[in-house]
C-alpha positions in Angstrom: -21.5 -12.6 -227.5 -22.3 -10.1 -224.5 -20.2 -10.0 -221.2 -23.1 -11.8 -219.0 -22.9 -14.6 -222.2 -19.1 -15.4 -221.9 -19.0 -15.4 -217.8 -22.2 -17.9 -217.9 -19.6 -20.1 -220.9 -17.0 -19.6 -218.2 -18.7 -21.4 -215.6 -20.2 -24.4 -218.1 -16.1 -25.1 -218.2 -16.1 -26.9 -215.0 -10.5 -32.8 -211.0 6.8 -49.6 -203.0 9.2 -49.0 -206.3 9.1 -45.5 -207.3 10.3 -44.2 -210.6 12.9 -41.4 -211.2 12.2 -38.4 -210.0 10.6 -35.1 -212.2 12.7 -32.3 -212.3 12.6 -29.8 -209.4 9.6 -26.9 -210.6 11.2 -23.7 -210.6 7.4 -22.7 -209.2 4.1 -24.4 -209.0 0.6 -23.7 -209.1 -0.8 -22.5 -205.8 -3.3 -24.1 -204.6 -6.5 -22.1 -203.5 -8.9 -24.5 -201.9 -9.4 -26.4 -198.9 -10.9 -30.1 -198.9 -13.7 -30.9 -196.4 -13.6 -34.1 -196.5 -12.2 -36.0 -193.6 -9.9 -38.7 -195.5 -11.3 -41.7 -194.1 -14.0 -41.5 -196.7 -11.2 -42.3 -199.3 -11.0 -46.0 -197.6 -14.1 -48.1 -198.3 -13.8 -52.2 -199.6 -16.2 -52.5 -202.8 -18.3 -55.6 -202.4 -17.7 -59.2 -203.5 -19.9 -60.6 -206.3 -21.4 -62.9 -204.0 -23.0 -59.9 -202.4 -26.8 -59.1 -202.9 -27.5 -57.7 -206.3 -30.4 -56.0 -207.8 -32.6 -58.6 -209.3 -35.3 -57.6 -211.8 -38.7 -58.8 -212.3 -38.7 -57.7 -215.5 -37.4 -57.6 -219.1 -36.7 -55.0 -221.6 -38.0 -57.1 -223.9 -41.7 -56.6 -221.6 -41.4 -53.0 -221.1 -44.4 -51.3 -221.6 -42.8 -49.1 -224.8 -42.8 -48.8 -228.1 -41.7 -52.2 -229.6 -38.9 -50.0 -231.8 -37.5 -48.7 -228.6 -37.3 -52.3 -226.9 -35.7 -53.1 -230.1 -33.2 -50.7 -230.0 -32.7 -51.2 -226.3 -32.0 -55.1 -227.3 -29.7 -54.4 -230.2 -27.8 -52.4 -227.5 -27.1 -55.5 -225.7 -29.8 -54.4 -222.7 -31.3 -58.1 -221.5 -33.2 -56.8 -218.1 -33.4 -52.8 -216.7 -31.4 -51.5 -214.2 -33.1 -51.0 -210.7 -33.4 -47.2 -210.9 -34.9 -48.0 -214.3 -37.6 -50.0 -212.9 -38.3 -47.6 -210.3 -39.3 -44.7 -212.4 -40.1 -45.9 -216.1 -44.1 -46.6 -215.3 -44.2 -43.1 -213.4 -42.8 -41.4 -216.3 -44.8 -43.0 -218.6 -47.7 -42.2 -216.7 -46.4 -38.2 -216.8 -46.1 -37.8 -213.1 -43.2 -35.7 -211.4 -40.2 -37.5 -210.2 -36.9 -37.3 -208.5 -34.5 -40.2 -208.6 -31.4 -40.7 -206.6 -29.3 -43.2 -207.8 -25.4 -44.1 -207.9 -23.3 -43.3 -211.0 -23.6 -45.8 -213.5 -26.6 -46.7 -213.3 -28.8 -46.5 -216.1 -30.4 -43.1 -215.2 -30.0 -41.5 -218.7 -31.6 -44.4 -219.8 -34.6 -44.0 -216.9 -35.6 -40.8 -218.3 -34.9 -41.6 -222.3 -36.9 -44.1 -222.4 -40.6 -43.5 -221.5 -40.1 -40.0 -222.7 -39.4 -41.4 -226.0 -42.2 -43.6 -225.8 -44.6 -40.8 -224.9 -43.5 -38.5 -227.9 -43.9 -41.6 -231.0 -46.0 -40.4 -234.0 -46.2 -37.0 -232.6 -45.1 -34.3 -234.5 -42.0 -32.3 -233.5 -42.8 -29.3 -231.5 -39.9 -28.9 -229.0 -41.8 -30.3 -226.6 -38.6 -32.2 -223.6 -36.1 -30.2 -222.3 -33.4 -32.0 -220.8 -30.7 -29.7 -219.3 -27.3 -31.0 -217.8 -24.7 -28.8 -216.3 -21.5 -30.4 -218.4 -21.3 -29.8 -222.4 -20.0 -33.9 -222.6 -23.2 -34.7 -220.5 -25.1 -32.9 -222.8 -23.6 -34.7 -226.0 -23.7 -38.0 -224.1 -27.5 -37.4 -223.5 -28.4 -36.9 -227.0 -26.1 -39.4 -228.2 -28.1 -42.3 -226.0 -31.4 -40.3 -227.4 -30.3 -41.0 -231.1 -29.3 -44.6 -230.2 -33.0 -45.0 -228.3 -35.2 -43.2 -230.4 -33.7 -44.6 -234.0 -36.2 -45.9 -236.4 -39.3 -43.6 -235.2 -38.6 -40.7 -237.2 -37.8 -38.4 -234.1 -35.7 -35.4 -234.4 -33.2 -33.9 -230.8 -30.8 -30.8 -231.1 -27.6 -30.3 -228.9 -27.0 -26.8 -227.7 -23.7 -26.3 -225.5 -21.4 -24.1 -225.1 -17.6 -23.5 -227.5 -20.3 -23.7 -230.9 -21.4 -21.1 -233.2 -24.4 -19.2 -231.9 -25.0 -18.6 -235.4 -25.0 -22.5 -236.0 -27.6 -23.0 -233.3 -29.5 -20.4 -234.1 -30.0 -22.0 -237.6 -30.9 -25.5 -236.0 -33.9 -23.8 -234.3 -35.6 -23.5 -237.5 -36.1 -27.2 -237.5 -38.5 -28.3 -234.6 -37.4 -31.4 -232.2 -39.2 -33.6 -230.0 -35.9 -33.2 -227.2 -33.6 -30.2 -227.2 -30.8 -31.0 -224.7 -28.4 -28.2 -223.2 -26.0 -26.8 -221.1 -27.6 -23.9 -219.5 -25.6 -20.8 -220.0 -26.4 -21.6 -224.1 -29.8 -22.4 -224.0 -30.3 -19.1 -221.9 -28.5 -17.3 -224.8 -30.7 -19.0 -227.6 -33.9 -17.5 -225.9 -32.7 -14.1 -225.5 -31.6 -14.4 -228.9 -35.5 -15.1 -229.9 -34.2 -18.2 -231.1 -35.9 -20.9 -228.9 -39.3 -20.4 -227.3 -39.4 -21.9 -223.7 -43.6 -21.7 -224.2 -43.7 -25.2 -226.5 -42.2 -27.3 -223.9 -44.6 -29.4 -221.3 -41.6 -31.5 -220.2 -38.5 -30.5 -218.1 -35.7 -32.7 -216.8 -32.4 -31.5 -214.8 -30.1 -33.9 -215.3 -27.3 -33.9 -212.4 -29.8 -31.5 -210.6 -27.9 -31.0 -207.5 -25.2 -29.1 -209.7 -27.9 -27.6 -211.7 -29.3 -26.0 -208.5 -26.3 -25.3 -207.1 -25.6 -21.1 -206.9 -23.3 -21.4 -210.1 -26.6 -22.2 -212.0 -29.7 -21.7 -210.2 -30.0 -17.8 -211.6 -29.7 -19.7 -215.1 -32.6 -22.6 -214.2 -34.9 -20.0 -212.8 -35.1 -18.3 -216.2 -35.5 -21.5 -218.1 -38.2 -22.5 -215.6 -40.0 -18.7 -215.6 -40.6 -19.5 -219.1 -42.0 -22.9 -219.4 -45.6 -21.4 -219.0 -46.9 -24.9 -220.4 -44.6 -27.4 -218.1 -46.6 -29.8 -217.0 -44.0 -32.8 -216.3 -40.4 -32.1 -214.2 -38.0 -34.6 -214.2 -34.7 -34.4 -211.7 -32.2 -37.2 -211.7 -28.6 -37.3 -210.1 -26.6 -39.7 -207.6 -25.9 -37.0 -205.1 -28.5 -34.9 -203.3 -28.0 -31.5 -201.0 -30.2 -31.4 -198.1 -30.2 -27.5 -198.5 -32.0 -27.9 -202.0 -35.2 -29.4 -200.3 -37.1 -25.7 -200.8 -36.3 -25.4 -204.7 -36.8 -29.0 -205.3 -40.7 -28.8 -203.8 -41.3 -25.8 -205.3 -40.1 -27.5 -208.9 -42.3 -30.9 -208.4 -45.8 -31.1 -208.1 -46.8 -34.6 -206.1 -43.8 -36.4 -207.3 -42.5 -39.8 -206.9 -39.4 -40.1 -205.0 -37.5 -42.8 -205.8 -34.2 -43.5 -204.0 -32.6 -46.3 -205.0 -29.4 -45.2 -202.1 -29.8 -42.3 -200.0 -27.5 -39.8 -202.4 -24.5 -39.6 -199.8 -22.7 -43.1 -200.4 -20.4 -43.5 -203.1 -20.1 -46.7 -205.0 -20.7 -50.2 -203.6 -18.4 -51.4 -207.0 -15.4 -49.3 -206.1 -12.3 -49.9 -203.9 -11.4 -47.2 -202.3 -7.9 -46.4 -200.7 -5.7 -43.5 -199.8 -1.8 -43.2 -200.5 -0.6 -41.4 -198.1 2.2 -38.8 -199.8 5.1 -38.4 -197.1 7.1 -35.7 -196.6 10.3 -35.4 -199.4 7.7 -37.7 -201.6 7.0 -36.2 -205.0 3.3 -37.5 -205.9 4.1 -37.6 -210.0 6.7 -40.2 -209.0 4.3 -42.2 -207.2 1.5 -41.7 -209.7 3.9 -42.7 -212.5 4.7 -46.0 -210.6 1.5 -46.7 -210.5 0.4 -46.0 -214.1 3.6 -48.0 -215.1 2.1 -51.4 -213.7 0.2 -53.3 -216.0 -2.8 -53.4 -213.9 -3.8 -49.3 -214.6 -5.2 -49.9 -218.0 -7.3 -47.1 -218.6 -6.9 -44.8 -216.0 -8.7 -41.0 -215.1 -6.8 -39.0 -212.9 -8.9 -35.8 -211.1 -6.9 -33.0 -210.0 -8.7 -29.5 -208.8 -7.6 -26.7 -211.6 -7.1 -26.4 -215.0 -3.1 -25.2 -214.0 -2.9 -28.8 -212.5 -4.3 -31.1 -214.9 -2.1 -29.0 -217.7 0.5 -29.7 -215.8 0.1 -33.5 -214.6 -0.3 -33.8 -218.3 3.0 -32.4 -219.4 4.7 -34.3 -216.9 3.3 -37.7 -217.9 3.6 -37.0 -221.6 7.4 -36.6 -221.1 7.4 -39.6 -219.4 6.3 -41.1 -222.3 3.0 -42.5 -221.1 -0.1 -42.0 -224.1 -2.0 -39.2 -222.1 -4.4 -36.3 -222.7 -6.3 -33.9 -220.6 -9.3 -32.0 -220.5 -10.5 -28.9 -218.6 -12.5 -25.1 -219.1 -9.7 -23.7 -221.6 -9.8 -26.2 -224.1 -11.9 -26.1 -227.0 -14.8 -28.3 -227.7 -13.7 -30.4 -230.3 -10.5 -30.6 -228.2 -12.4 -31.9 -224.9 -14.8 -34.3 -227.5 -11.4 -35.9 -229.5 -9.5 -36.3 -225.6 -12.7 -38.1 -224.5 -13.0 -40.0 -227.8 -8.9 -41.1 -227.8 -9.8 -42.5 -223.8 -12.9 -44.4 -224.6 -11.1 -46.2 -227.8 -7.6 -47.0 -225.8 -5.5 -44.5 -227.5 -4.5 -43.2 -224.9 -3.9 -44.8 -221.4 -4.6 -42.1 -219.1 -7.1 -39.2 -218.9 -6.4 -36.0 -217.1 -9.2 -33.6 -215.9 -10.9 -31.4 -213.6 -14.3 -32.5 -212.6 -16.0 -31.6 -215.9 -15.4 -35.4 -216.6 -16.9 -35.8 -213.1 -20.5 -36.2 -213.8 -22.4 -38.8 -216.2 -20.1 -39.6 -218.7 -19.7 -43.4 -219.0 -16.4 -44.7 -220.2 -16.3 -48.5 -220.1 -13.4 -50.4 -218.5 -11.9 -47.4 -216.4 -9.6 -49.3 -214.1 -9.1 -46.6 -212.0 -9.5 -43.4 -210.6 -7.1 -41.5 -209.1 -7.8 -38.5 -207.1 -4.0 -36.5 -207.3 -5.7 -34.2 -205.1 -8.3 -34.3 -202.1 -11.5 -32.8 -204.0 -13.3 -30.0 -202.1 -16.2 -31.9 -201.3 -17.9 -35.2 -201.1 -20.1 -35.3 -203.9 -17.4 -34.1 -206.1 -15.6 -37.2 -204.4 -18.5 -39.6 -205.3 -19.3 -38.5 -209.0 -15.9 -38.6 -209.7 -15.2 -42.2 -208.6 -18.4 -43.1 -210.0 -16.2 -43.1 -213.7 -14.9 -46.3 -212.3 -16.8 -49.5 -211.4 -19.8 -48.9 -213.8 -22.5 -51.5 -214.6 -21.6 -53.5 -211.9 -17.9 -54.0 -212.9 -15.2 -53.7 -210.1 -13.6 -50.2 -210.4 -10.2 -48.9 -208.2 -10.0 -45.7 -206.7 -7.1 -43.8 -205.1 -6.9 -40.7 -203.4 -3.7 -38.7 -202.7 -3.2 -37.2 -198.9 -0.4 -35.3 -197.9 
């Protein structure tokens, strides 16, 4: 793979009883960034179940789909769609443009899936969706939830992210799909390789597209974008929006629909939010390990901001015998696949990572989130306690200040 190929792979790899204390650190990692985020964010009360809900006035059982895809969506356990779901599946259906702002778990894999399944039954493959997400889990998530959606109709996806063989992918391309999902750094690479054609595809979604258009990725986008000379559908989803993306956005979408189910700056109405304040003397891994130590922290994800940290947070909780793994840029694919795999069964009790397991992925039953440092900003602060309180469960999340 060529220089320009490995940095874009580099930047895919996006974080009162107390216990004994750690050994002293003969030196720890430095840290190199600087939160914005005034701390009285971090407080918020989530809100009671007597609150107002979403109410739909519809069933999945009456969606206007494919009866094999309300099937599917039954079998799945789905009774009713989600409001964001109800919001943009006719639109989609219908082949309009459309951004959708919603919070994290909220169904908006599903939003998309769906109708774009629908509009592709008993056509032949011909690489005709491309669904891009800025994570490789997002992007395995994705086509896991197409598999589950689209089973029974004979419809064909292929995952391209980065830590595979090139030469692997390159063979897959030989077999056309309805959906190819990707991280973007890899499906860059495919088309220079000569491997995947940009010209089949009429439909484009960015999944998490405030990332996606973020500098890290926008060079990537516009290439995938330049070549889509028969795009004639866009698709942007995400729970967060940046006001300073207004320009690219317009110049993606073409009379869309805008549907904001909340304005893309709150974080979750299911999550308790609170901040333990870390006083001076106080080593946090002594208060994080009382707190993982009660019986209440079942399945808990713990954010830190580099992969240094999260390595190390590891370590230290592993020697204190709690079940723990981690995840971050320097470990392999398979590693970061099994990690996530060991969390979502209860092998393990607690997940480290940096906030590559900030955006999309949905864990069930994570009790809490615990930020053991301030993230930079706040919608790295709302994706990542958006892991918690999901499908309108109750979720906990803490934040460390010094």
């Amino acid at each position: 793979m060529n220089s320009n190929s490995q940095q874009r792979s580099k930047r895919e790899r996006f974080s009162s009883n107390r216990t004994r204390p750690i050994s002293a650190r003969k030196s720890a990692p430095k840290r190199k960034f600087q939160s914005t985020i005034d701390p009285a964010i971090f407080t918020k009360r989530a809100n009671t179940a007597n609150e107002a809900k979403f109410v739909s006035s519809c069933s999945i059982a009456n969606l206007p789909v494919h009866q094999q895809i309300v099937n599917n969506l039954l079998g799945k356990g789905y009774v009713t769609p989600t409001e964001i779901q109800e919001k943009t599946i006719g639109s989609i259906l219908k082949g309009n443009d459309l951004m959708g702002i919603a919070q994290t778990g909220t169904g908006k894999t599903g939003a998309f899936l769906i109708p774009l399944v629908n509009n592709l039954v008993n056509q032949q493959a011909y690489f005709q969706v491309l669904v891009v997400a800025p994570t490789r889990e997002l992007a395995v998530q994705t086509n896991t939830e197409f598999l589950s959606i689209a089973k029974g109709l004979g419809m064909q996806s292929s995952c391209f992210i980065g830590g595979t063989s090139v030469s692997a992918d390159i063979q897959k391309l030989r077999k056309a799909s309805h959906f190819v999902i990707g991280t973007p750094g890899r499906l860059i690479d495919m088309v220079r390789q000569g491997a995947l054609n940009l010209g089949h595809f009429n439909t484009l979604v960015l999944d998490e597209f405030d990332r996606l258009l973020d500098m890290g990725f926008l060079n990537d986008i516009e290439q995938l974008i330049s070549g889509m000379i028969n795009r004639k559908q866009t698709i942007l989803f995400s729970a967060t929006e940046e006001k300073g993306q207004k320009k690219i956005v317009d110049r993606l979408l073409t009379n869309p629909e805008m549907v904001r189910v909340h304005n893309g700056t709150q974080t979750a109405d299911t999550v308790d939010q609170e901040i333990v304040s870390v006083k001076l003397g106080e080593k946090k891994m002594d208060i994080l390990l009382g707190m993982i130590r009660d019986d209440t922290f079942k399945k808990v994800l713990v954010f830190a901001e580099t992969k240094r940290w999260v390595s190390r947070i590891c370590k230290d909780l592993r020697k204190s015998g709690i079940k723990v793994d981690e995840i971050h840029g320097d470990k392999s694919q398979n590693y970061r696949l099994k990690a996530l795999n060991s969390f979502r069964d209860n092998s393990i009790q607690v997940l480290v990572a940096t906030d590559v397991a900030a955006r999309g992925l949905d864990i069930s039953q994570v009790s809490h989130v615990i930020n053991y440092e301030q993230p930079r900003n706040i919608d790295s602060y709302i994706h990542r306690i958006g892991r918690t309180g999901r499908a309108g469960q109750l979720g906990k999340a803490i934040t460390f200040v010094n």
